[in-house]
DSSP file (Angstrom, degrees, kcal/mol; ACC not computed):
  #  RESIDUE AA STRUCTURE BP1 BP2  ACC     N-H-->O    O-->H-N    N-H-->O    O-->H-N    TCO  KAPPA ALPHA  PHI   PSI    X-CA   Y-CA   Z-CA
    1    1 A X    >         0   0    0      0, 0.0     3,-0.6     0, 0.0     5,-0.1   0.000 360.0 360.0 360.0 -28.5   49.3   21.6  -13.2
    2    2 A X  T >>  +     0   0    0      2,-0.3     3,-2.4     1,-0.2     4,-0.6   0.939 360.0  49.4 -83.0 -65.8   45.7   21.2  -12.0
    3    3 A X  H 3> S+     0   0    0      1,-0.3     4,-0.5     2,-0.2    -1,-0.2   0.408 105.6  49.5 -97.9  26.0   45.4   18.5  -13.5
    4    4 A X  H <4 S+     0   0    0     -3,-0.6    -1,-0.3     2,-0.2    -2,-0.3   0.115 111.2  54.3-100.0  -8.6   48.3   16.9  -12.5
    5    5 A X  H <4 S+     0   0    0     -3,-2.4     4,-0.2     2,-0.1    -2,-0.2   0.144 104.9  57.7-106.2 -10.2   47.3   17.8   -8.9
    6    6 A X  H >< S+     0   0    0     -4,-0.6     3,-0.6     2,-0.1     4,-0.3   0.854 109.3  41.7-109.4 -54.9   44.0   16.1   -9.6
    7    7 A X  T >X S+     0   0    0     -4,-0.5     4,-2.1     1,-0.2     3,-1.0   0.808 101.0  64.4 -64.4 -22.9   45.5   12.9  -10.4
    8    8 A X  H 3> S+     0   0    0      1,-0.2     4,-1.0     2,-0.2    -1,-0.2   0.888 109.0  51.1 -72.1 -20.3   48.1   12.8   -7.7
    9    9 A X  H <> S+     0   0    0     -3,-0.6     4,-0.5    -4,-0.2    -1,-0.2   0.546  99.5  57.6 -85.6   8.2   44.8   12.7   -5.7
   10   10 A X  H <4 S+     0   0    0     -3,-1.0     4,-0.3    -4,-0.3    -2,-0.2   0.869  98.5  61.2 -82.7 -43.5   43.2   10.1   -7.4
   11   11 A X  H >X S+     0   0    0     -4,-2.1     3,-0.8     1,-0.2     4,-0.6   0.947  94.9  61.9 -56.0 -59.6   46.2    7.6   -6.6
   12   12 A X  H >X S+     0   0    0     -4,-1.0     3,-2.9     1,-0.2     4,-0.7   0.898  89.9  74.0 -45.8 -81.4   45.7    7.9   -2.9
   13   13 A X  H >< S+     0   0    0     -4,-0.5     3,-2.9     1,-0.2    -1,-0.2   0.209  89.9  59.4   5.1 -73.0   41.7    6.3   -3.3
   14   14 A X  H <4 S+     0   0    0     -3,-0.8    -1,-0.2     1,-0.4    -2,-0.1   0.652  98.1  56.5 -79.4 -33.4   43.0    3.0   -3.8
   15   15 A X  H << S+     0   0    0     -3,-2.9    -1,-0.4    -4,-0.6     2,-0.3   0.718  90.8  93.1 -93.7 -10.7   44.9    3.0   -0.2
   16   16 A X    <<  -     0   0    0     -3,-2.9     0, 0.0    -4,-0.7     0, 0.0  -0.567  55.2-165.4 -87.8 156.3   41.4    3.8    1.9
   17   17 A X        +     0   0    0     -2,-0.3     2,-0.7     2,-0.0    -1,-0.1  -0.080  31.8 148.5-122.3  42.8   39.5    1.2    3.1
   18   18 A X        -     0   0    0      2,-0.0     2,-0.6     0, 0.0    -2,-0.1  -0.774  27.9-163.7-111.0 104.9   36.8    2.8    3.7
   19   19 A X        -     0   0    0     -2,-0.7    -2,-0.0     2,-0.0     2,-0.0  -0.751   7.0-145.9 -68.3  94.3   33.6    1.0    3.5
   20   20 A X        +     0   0    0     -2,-0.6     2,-0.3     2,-0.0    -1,-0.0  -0.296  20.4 176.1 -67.9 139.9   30.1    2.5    3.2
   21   21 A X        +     0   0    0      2,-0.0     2,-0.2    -2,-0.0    -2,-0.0  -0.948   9.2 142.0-162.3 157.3   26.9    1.2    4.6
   22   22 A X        -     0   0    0     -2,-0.3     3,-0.1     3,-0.0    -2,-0.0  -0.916  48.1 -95.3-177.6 149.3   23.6    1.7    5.0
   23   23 A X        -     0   0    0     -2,-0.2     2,-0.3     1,-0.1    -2,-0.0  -0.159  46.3-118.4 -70.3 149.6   20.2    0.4    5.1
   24   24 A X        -     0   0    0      1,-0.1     2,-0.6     3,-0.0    -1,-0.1  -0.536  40.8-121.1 -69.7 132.7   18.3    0.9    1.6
   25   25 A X        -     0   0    0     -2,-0.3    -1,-0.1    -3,-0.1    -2,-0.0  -0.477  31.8 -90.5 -92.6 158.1   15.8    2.9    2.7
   26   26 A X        -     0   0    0     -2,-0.6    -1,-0.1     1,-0.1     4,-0.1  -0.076  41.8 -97.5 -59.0 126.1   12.1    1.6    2.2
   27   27 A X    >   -     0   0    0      1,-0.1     3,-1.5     2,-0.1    -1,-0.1   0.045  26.4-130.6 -37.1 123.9    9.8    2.3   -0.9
   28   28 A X  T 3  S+     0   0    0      1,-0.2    -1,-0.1     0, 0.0    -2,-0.1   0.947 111.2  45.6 -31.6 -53.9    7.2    5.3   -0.4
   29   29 A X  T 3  S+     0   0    0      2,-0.0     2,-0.3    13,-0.0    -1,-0.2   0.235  84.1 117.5 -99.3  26.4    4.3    3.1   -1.7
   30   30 A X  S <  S-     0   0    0     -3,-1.5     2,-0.1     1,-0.1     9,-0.0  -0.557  72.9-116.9 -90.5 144.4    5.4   -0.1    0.6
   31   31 A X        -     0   0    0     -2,-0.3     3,-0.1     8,-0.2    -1,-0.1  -0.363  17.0-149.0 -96.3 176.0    2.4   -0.6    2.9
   32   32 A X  S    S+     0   0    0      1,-0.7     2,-0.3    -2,-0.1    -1,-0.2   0.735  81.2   6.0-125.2 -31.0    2.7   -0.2    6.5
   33   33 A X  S    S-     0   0    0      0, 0.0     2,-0.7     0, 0.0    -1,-0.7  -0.889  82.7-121.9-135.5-173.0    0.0   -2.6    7.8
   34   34 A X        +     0   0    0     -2,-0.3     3,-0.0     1,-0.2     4,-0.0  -0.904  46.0 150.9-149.4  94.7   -1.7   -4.8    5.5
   35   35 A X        +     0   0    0     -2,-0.7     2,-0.2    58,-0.0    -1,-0.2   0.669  58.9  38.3-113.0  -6.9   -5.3   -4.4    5.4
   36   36 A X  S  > S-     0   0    0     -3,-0.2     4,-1.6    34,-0.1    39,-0.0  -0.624  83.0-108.7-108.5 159.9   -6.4   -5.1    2.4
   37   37 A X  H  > S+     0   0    0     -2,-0.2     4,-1.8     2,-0.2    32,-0.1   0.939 123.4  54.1 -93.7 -31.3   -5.5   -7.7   -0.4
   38   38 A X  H  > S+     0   0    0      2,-0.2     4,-1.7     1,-0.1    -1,-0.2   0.817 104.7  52.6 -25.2 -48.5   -4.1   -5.1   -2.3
   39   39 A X  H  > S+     0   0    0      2,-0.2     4,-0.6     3,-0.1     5,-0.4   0.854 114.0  43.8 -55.5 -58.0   -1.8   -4.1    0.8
   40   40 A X  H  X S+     0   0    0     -4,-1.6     4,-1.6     3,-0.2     5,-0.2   0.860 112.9  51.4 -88.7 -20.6   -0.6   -7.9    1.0
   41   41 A X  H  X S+     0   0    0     -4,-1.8     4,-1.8     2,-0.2    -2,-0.2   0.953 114.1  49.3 -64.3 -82.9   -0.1   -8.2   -3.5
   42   42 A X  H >< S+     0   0    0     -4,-1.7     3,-1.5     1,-0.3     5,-0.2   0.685 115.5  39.3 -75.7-116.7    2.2   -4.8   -3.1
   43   43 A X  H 3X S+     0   0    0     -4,-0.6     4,-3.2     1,-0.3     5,-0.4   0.488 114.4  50.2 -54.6 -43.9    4.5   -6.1   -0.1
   44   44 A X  H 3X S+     0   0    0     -4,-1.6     4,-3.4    -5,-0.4     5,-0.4   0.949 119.3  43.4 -41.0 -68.9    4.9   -9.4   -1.3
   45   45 A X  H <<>S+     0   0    0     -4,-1.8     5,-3.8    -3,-1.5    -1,-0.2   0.755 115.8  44.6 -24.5 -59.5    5.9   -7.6   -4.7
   46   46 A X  H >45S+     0   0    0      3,-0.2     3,-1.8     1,-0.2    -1,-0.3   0.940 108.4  56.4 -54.2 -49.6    7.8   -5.2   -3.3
   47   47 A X  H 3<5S+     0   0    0     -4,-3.2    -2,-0.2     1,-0.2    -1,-0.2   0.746 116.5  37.7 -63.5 -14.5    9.6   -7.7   -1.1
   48   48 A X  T 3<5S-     0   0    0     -4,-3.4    -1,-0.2    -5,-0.4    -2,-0.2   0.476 108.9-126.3-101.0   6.1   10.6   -9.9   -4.3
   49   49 A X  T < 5 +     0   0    0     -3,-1.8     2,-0.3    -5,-0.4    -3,-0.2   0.737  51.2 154.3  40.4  48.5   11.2   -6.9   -6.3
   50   50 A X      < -     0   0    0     -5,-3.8    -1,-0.2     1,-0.1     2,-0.2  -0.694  44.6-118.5-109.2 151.1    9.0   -7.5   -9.5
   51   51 A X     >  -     0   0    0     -2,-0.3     4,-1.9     1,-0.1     5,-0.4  -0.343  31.6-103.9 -66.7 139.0    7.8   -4.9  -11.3
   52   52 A X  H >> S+     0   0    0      1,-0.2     4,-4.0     2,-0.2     3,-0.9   0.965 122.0  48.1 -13.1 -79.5    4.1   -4.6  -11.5
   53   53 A X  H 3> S+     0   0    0      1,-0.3     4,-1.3     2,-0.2    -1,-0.2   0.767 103.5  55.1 -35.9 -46.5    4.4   -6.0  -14.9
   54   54 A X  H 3> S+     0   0    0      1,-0.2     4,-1.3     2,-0.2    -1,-0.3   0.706 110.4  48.7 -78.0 -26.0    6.4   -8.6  -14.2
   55   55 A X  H <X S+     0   0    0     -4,-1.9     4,-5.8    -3,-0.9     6,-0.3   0.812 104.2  57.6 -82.0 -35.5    3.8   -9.7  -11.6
   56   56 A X  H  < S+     0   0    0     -4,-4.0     4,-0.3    -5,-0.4    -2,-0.2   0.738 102.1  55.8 -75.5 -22.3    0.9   -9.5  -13.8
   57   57 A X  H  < S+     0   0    0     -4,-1.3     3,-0.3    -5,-0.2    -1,-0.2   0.897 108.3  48.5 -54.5 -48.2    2.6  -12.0  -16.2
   58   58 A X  H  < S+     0   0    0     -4,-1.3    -2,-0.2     1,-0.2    -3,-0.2   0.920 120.9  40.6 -69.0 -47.8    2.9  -14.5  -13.2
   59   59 A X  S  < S-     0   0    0     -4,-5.8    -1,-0.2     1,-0.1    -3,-0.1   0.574 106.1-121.3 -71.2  -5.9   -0.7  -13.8  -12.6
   60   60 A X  S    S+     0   0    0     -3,-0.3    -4,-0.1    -4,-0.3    -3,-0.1  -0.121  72.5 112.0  90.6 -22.9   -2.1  -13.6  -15.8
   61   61 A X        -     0   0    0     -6,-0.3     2,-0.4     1,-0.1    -1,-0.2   0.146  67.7 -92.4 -64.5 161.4   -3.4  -10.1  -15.4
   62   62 A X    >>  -     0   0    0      1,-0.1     3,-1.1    -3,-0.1     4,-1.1  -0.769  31.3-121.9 -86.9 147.1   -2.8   -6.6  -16.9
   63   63 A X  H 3> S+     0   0    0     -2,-0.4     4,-1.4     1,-0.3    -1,-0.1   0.696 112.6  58.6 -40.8 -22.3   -0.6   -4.5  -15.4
   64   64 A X  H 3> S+     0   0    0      2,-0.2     4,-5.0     1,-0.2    -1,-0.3   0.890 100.3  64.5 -84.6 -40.9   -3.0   -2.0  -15.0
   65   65 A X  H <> S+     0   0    0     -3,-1.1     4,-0.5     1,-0.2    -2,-0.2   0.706  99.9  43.6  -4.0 -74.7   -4.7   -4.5  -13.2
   66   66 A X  H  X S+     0   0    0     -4,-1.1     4,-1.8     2,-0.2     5,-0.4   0.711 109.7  61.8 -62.1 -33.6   -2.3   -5.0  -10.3
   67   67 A X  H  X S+     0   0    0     -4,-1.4     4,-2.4    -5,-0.3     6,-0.3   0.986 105.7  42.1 -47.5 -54.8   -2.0   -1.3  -10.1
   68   68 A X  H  <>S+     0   0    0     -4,-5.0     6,-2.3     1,-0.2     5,-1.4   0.838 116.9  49.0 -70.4 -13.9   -5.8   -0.9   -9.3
   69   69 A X  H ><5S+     0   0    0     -4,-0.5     3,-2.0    -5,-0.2    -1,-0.2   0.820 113.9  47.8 -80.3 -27.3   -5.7   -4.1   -6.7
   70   70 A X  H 3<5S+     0   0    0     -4,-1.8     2,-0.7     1,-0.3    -2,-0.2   0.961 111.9  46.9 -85.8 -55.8   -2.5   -2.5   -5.0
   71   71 A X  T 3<5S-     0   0    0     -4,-2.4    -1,-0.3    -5,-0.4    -2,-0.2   0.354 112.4-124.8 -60.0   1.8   -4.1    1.2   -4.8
   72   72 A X  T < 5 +     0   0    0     -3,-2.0     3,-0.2    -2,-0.7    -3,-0.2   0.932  68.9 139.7  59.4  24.4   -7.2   -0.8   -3.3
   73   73 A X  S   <S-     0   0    0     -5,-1.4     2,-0.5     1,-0.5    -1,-0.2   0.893  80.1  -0.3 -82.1 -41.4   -9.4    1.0   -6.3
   74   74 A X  S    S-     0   0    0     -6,-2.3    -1,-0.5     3,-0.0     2,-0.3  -0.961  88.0-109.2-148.4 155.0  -11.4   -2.5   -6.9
   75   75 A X        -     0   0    0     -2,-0.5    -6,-0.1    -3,-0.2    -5,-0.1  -0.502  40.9 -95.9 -64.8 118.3  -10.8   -5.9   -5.1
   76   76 A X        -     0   0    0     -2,-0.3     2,-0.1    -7,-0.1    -1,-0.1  -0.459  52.0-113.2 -46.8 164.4   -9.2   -8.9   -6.9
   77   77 A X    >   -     0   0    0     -3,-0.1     3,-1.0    31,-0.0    34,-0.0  -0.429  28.5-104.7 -75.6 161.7  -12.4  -11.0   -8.2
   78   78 A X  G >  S+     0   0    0      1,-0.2     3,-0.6     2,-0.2     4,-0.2   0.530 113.1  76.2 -90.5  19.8  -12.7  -14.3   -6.6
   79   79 A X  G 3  S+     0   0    0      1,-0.2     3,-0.3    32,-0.1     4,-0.3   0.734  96.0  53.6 -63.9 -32.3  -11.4  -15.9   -9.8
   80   80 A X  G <> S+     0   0    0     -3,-1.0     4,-1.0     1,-0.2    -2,-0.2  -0.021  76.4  87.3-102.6  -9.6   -8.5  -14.9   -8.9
   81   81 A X  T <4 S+     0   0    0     -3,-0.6     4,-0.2     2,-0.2    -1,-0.2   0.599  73.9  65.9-115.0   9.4   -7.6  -15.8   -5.9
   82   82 A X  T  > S+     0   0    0     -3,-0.3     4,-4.0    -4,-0.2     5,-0.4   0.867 106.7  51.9 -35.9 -60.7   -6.1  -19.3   -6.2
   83   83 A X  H  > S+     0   0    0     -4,-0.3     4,-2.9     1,-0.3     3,-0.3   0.978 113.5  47.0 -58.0 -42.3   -3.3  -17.5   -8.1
   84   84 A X  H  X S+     0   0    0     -4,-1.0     4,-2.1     2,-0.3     6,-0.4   0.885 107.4  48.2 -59.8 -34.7   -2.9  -15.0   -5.3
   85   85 A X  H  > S+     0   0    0     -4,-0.2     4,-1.6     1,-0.2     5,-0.3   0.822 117.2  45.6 -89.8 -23.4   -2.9  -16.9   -2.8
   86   86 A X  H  < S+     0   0    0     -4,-4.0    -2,-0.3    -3,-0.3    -1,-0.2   0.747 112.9  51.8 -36.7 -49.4   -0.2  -19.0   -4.8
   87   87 A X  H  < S+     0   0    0     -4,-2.9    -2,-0.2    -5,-0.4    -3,-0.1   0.960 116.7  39.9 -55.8 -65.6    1.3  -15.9   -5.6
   88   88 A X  H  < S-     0   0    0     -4,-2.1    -3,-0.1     2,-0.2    -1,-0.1   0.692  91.5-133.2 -36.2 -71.9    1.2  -15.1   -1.6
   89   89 A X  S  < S+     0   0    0     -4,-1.6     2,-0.2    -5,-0.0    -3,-0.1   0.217  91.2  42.1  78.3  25.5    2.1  -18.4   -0.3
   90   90 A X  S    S-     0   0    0     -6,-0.4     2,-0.7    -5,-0.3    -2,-0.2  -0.957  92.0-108.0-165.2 146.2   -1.1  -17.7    2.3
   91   91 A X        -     0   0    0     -2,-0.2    -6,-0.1     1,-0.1    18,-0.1  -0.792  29.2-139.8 -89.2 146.2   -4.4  -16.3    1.5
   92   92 A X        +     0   0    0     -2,-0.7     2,-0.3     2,-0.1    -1,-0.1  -0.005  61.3  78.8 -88.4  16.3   -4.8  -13.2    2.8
   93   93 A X  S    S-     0   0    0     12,-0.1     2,-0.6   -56,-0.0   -57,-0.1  -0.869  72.3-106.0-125.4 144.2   -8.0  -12.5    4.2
   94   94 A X        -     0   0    0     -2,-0.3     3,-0.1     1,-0.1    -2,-0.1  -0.712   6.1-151.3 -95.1 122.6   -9.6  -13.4    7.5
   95   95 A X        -     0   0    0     -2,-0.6     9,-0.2     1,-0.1    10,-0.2   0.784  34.7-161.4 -22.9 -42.8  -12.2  -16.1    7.8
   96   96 A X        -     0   0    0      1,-0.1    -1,-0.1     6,-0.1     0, 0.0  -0.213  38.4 -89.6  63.9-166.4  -13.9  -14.0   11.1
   97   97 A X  S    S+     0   0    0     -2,-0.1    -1,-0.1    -3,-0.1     5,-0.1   0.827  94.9  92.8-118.8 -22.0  -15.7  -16.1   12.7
   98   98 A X  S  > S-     0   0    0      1,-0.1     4,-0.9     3,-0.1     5,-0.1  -0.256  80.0-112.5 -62.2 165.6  -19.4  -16.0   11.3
   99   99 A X  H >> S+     0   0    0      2,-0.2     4,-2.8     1,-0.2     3,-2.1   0.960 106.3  58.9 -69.5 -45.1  -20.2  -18.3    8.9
  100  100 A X  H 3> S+     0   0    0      1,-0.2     4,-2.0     2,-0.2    -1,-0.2   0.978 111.3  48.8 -46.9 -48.1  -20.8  -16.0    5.7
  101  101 A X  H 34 S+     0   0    0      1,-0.3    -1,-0.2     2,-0.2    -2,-0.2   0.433 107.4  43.3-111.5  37.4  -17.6  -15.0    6.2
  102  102 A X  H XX S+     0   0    0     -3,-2.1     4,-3.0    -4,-0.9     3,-0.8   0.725 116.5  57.0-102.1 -25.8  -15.7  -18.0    6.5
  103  103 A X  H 3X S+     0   0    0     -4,-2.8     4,-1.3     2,-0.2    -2,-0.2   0.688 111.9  46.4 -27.7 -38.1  -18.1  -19.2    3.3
  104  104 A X  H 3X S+     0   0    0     -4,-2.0     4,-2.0    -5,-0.4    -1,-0.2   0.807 105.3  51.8 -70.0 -39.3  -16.8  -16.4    1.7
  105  105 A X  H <> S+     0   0    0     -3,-0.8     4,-1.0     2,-0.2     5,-0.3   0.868 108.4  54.1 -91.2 -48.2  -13.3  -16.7    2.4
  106  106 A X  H  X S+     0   0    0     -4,-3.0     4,-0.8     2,-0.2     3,-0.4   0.861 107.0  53.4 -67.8 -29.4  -13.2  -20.3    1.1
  107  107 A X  H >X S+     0   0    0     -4,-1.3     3,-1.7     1,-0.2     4,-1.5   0.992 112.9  43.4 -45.7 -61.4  -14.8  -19.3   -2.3
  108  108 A X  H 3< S+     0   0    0     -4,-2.0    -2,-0.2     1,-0.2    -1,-0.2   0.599 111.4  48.9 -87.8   0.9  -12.5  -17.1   -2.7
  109  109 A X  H 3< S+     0   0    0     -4,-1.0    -1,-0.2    -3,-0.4    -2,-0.1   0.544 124.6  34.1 -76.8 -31.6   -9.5  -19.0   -1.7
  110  110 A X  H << S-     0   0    0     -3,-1.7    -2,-0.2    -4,-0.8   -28,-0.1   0.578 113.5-127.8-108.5  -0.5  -10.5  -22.0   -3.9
  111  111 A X     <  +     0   0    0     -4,-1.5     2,-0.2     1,-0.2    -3,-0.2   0.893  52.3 145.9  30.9 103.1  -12.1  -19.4   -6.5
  112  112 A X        -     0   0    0     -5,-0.1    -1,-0.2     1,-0.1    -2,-0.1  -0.916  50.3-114.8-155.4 152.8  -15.3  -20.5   -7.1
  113  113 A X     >  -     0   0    0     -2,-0.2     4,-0.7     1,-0.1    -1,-0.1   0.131  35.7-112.9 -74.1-174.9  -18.9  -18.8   -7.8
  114  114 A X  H  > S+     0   0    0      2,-0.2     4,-1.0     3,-0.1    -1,-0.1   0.531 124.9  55.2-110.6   2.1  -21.6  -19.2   -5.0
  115  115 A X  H  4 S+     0   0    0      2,-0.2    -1,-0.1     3,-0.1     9,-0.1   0.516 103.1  51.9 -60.5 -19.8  -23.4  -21.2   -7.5
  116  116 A X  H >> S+     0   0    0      2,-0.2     4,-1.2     3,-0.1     3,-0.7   0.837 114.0  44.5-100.1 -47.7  -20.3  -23.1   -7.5
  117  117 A X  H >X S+     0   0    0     -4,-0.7     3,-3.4     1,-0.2     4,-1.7   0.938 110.3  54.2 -45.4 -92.6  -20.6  -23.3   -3.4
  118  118 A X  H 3< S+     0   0    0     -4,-1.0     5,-0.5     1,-0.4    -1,-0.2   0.146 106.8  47.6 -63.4   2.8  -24.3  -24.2   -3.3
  119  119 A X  H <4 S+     0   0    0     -2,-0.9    -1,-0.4    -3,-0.7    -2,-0.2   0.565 110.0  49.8-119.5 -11.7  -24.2  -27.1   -5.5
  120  120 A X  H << S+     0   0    0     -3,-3.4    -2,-0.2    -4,-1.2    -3,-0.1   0.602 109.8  55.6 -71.4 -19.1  -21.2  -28.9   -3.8
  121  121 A X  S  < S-     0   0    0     -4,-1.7    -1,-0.2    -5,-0.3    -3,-0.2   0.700 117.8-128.1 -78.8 -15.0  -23.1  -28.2   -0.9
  122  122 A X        +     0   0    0     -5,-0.3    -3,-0.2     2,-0.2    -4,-0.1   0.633  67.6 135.3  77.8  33.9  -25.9  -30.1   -2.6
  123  123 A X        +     0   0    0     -5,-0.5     2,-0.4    -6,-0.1    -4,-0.2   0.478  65.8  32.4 -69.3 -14.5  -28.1  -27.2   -2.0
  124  124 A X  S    S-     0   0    0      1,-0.2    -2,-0.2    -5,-0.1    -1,-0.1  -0.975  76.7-127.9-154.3 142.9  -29.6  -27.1   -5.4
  125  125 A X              0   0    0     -2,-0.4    -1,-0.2     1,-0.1    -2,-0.0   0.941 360.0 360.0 -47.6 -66.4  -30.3  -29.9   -8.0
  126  126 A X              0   0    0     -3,-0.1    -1,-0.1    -4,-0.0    -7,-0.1   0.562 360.0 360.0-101.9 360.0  -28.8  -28.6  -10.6
């Protein structure tokens, strides 16, 4: 009988029209302002919903890799920051306003050495 009382309550389901909703609520490790270039890798990430891995394919990298940039343990290299800033669709660091560090910020935007700088600047002979 119980479970003949359990199906006669199943049939009714079909007649509510009762929709749920609610916002997904937001990842623990989703950053909250974005100070770092770690900070800006991890919400882009989050916000396209790739996996680490999956990101570290598109970038070339290891996964472990993106881990330590998004946990801000080490700094991307400036090798590495074309792709990011591909990645991005902005680079993510501020010029400032002195000259080292808009010098800086365009090496690493265009990923280049300062050796690499200082002889398109024609600063050195060789």
């Amino acid at each position: 009988m119980a479970a003949r009382l359990q199906h006669n309550l199943t049939v009714a389901l079909p007649f509510c029209q009762l929709t749920l909703k609610a916002a997904t609520p937001r990842n623990p490790w989703y950053p909250e302002q974005l100070e770092t270039v770690g900070d800006h890798i991890r919400k882009k990430r989050l916000d396209d919903g790739l996996l680490q891995r999956e990101l570290a394919e598109i970038l070339g990298v290891e996964k472990t890799t993106v881990s330590s940039w998004e946990r801000n343990r080490v700094a991307p290299s400036t090798g590495y920051g074309p792709s990011i800033v591909g990645f991005l669709g902005y680079a993510p660091i501020d010029p400032g306003c002195s000259l080292p560090a808009q010098l800086k910020a365009y090496r690493w935007v265009h990923g280049i050495s300062q050796l690499v700088l200082v002889r398109r600047l024609g600063l050195v002979n060789k």
